[in-house]
C-alpha positions in Angstrom: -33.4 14.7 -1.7 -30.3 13.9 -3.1 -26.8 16.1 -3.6 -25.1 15.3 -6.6 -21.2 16.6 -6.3 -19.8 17.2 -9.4 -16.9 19.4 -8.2 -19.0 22.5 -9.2 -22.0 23.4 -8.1 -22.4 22.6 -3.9 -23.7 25.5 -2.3 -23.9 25.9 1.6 -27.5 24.9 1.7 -26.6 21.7 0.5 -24.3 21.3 3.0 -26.5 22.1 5.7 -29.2 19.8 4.4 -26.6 17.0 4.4 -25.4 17.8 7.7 -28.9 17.9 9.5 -29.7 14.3 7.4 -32.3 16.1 4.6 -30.3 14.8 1.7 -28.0 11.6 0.5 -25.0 12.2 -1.4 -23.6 10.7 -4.6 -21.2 12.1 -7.0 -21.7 12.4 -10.7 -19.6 10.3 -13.2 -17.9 13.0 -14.3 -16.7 14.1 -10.6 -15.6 10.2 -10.3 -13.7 10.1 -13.6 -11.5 13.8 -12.4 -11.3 11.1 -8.7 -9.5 8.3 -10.8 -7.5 11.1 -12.7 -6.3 12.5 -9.6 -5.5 9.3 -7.9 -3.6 8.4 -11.4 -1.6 11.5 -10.7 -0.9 11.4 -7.2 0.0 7.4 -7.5 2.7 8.3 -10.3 4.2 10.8 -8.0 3.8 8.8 -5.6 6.2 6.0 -7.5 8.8 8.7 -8.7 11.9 9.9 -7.3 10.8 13.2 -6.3 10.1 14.0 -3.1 6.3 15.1 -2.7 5.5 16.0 0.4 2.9 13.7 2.7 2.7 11.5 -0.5 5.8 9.7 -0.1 7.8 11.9 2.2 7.1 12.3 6.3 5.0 15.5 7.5 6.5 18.2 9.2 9.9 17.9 10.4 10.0 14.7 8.7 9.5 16.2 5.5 12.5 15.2 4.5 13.0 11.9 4.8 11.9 9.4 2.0 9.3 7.3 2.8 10.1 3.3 1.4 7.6 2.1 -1.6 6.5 -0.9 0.3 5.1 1.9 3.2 3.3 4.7 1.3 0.0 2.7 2.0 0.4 2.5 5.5 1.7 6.4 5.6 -2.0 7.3 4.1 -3.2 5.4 6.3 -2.0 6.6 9.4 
């Protein structure tokens, strides 16, 4: 069986089926197309001067300090 996500429709069932190894899992184009819109998004943001938190500022208590460019990879990362 497979799950197709498509941001809509996943029921707890499916999750369950998933979980115990019943189904595979793929997503549909159109959930991968809102994916690459998102990403867009959160990369310009990322690349702007304002602060957004987690995306180019620290967590937490750190939530105010700026994050340099050259390490927003390596903060989504860790």
């Amino acid at each position: 069986m497979t799950i197709q996500l498509d941001g809509f429709s996943l029921s707890l069932s499916d999750v369950a089926r998933v979980a115990a190894g019943g189904a595979e899992v793929v997503l549909t184009e159109e959930a991968k197309q809102r994916v690459d819109e998102a990403r867009a998004l959160v990369d310009r943001h990322a690349q702007g001067e304002a602060p957004v938190y987690g995306v180019n500022t620290g967590f937490g208590y750190l939530a105010r300090v700026r994050v340099p460019k050259d390490d927003l990879a390596q903060l989504q990362l860790n």
